[in-house]
N, C-alpha and C positions, 0 to 999 in steps of 0.2 A: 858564244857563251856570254852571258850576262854577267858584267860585274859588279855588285849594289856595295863595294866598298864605300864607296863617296858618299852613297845614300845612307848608310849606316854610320856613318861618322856626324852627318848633317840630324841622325835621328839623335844620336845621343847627346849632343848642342841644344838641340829643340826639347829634349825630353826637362835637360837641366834647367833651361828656361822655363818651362812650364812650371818646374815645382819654385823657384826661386822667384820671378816677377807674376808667377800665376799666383802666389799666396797671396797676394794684394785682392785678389777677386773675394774670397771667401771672406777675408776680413771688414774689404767693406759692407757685403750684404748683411754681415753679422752687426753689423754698426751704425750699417747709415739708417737703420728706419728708427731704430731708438734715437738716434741724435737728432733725425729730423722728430722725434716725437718731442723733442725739448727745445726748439729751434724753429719749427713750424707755427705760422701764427692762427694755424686752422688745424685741426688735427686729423682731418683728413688728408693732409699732405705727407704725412708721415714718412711715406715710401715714395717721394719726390725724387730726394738724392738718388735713390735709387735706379728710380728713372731717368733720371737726365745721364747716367752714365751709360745704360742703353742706347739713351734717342742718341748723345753723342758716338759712340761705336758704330748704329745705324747712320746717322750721317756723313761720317767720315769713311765707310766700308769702301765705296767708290773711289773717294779720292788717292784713298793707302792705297787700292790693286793698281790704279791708273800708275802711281808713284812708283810702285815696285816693277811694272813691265815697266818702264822708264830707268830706271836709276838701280832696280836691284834688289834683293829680298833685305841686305842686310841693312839699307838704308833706309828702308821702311822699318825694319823692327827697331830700331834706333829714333826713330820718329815716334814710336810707340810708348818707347821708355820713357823718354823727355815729356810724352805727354801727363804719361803715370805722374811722374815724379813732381811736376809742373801742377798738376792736379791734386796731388797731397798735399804741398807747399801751400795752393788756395783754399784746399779744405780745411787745413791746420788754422791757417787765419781766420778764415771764416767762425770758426769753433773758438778761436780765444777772445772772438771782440761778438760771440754770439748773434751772426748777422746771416740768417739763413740763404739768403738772396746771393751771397757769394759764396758758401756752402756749396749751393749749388752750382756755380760757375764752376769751382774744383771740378764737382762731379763729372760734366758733360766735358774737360778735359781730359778725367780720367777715362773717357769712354775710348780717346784717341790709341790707348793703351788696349783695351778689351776690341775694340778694330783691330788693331795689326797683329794681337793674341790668336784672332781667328784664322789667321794664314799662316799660322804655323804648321798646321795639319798637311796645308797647301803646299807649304814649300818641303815637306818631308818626302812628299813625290814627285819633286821635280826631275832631280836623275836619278829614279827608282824603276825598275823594269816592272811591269806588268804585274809579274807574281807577286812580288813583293809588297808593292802599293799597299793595299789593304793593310799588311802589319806595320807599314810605315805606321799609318794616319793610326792605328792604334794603340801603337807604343808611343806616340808623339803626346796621344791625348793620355796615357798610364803616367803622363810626369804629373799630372791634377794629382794623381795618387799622394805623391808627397805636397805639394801645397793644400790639399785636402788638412794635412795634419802642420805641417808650419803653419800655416794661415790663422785657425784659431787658436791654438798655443800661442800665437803671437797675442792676439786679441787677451785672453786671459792675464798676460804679463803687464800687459800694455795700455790696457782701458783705463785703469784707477790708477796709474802712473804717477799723473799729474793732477792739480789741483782743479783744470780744465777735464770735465770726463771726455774721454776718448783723443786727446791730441797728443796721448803719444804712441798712439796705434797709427796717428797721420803720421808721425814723427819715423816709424817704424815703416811704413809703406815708402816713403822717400828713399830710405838707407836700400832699402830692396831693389828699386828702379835702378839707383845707380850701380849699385855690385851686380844686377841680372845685367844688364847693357854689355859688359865686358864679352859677354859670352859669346855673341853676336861678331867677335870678331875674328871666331873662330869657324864659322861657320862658310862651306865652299859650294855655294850656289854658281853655278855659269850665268859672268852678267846677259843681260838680255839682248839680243839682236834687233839691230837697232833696222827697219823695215821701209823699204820705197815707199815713196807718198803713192806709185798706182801700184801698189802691190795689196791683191787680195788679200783682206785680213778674217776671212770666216763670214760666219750668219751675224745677222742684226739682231739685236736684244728681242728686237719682237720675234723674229724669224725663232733663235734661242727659245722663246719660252714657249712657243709653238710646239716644242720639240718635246712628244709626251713623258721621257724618260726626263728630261732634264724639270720638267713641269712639276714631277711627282714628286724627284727625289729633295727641291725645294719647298711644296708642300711638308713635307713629312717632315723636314728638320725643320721647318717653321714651325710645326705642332709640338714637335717633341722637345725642342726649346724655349717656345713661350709657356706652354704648360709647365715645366719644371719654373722656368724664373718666375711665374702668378703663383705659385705655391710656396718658393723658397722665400720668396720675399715677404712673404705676409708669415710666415713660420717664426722668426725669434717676436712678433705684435702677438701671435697666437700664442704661445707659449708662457711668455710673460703675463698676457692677459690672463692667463687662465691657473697665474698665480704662483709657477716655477719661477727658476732664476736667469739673469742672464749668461750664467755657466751653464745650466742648464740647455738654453738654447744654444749657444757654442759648441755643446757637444752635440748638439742635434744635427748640427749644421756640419759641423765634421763628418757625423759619421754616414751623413747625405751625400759630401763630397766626395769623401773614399767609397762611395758606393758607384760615384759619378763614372770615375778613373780606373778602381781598382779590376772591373772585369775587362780593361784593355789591352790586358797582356795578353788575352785568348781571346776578343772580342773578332780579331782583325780576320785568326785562324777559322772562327768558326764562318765569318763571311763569307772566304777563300773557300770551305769547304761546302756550304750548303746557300749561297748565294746572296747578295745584299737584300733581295725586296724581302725575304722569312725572316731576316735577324730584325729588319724595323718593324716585319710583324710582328714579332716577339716582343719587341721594343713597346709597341702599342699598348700588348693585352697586357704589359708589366703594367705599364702609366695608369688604364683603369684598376689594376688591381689596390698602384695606392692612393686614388681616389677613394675605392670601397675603404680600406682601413684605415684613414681619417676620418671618414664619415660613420663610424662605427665608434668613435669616441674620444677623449682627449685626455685621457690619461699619456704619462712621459710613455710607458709603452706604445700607446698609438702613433704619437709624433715619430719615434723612431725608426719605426719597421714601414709606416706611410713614407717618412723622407728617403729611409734606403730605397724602397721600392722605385720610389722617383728615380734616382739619381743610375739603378739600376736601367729602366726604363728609359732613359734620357740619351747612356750608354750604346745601347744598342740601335736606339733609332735614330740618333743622330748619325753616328759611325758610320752603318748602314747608308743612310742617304747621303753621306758625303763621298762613300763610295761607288754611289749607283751616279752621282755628278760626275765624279774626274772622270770615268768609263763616257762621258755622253757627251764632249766636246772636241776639238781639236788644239793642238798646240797653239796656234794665232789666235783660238778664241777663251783661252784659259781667262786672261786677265778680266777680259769681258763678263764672264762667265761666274767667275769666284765674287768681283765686286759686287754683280747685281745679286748672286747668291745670297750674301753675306748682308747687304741695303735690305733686302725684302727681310730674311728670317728677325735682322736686326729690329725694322721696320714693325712687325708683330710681336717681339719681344719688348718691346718698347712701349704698345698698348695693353701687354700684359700687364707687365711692371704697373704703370698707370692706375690700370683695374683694383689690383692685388690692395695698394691702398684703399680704394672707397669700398672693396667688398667686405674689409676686416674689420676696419673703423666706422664705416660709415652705413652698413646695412645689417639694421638689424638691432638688438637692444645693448649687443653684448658681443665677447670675444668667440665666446664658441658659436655664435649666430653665424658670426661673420668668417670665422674659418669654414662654417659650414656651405657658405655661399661663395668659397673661394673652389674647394672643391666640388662643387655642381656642375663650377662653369667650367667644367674641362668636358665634360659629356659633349656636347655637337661638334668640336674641336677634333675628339677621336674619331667621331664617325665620319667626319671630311677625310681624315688622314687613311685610315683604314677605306674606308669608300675608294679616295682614288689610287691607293696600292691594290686592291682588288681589281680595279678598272683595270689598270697597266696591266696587269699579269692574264689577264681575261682576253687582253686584245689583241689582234693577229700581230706577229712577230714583226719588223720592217724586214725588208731584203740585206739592207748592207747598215751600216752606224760607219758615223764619220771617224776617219782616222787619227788615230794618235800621232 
């Protein structure tokens, strides 16, 4: 008989830390592309910051898995924190002596933080049996549900604060970093077995991505990830452009977050019950749906029910493909496995980010131009995704999958 005591006690740690150091996420997307629009010496750079907190998270995805098989989940998310906090500290500066160039250095620290955020879903399943997995990684990801809503409430409080706009939202990410960190101490992961230099440690990354199941389900959370952050990011430039306020985007961006999280209390069930590759199908045909309803207008109602739709969409097929991953490797190649996961999807989220800027500001006469060339470009993007989750499902079954 299975006992997911342990696992359920490490969910409800991880969930707390989602909503407590996860509110830092929403705030800065809420923030960094206006600050970089005052801050940027080109204003196509606007959604820089933003970016460099990806490239940094994709950079460091490798280093934090290698560190955690090493040293331990909870020293890793402690490296996370420090980064965050380390990262507000340089953005705060940066914003009071208005020097973008270290602006951005915060950022790509803050990314250290959005890396070892991403292995929390990870280590929700570490001693989770079988069954359960799936509602781990779902209830892990339902803690966004409340940083969904601290996050830009914070923002609201916090932006006109000071006579510096927005440094005491930095000032407010800081105090987060260090109160979430505590959590972590409570947290009862088995440190990791430390393994013979000749002792077989699994497939090689090439071998790995060879592996169609493990192929797909990285595909698909690359898609369902960069398409959400190339929309979310360019959403408070679009919004504002198009002559609301920055509350106005705040709440956009809220209720995109709670849309993100909030179907993960049942996301995990409905996996469990009807399979991972239909829920990132699901996942898919949301994400075109809120393409269509962006592109159908830019009244606050279209922003709204296009960014839920996202975040709905985001939910599921990300979920999905991170469920269809931990099912496609073995226990020696976990670390392997999560970092290159997490480096590639980072990797593409990171040229999203990029994008989102020059398509908003930079294409086009105007804002609704350029919102409208943000959602175009999710069109070939789905059909890759959807294309190769149809492939896998199409293709003859293997005989055996490697053991857990």
């Amino acid at each position: 008989m299975t006992d997911d005591r342990r696992a359920r006690r490490n969910v409800t740690v991880l969930v707390a830390a989602q909503a407590i150091l996860g509110a830092q996420l929403p705030m800065i997307f809420i923030i960094g592309g206006l600050a970089g629009t005052t801050l940027a010496p080109n204003i196509c750079l606007a959604t820089l910051p933003i970016s460099m907190i990806v490239l940094g998270s994709m950079l460091t995805a490798t280093p934090i898995s290698t560190f955690m098989q090493r040293y331990g989940r909870t020293a890793g998310f402690f490296v996370g924190a420090f980064g965050g906090a380390l990262g507000a500290v340089i953005g705060a500066i940066g914003l009071f002596y208005a020097n973008f160039w270290l602006f951005l250095g915060g950022s790509i620290l803050t990314g250290v933080y959005m890396s070892a955020q991403g292995f929390y879903r990870f280590a929700a399943t570490d001693v989770a049996s079988d069954a359960y997995r799936p509602k781990a990684i779902s209830y892990v990801m339902a803690g966004g549900l409340f940083s969904a809503v601290i996050g830009p409430q914070l923002v609201k409080f916090t932006s006109d604060a000071m006579v510096v706009p927005f440094l005491g939202t930095y000032i407010a990410i800081i105090v987060l970093n260090l109160i979430g960190a505590v959590l972590f101490l409570f947290l009862d992961v088995p440190a990791p077995v430390r393994q013979a230099a000749d002792e077989v440690l699994g497939r090689t990354r090439r071998q790995l991505l060879r592996d169609p199941r493990i192929a797909v389900s990285i595909t698909c959370a690359m898609v369902a990830y960069a398409l959400m952050n190339l929309v979310m990011t360019s959403t408070p430039l679009a919004v504002v452009g198009c002559g609301f306020t920055t509350n106005d985007a705040a709440d956009i961006v809220s209720g995109h977050v709670l849309a993100m999280f909030a179907p993960s209390f049942f996301t995990g069930h409905l996996v469990a019950r009807f399979g991972a590759e239909r829920i990132v199908a699901v996942g898919l045909l949301i994400l075109t749906g809120a393409g269509a309803v962006a592109l159908s207008g830019t009244e606050l109602s279209n922003f709204y029910v296009a960014l839920i739709l996202l975040g709905l969409g985001w939910n599921f097929g990300f979920i999905g493909a991170t469920t269809m991953l931990s099912h496609a490797h073995s226990v020696a190649e976990r670390g392997r496995v999560q970092g290159m996961n997490d480096m590639i999807v980072m990797g593409c989220v990171t040229l999203a980010s990029l994008s989102s800027g020059g398509l908003t500001n930079c294409l086009g006469g105007d804002a609704v131009e350029g919102w409208r060339a943000v959602n175009i470009a999710m069109a070939p993007f789905l059909v890759l995704a959807g294309g190769s989750l149809i492939w896998l499902v199409m293709r003859p079954k293997p005989r055996s999958a490697p053991a857990e």
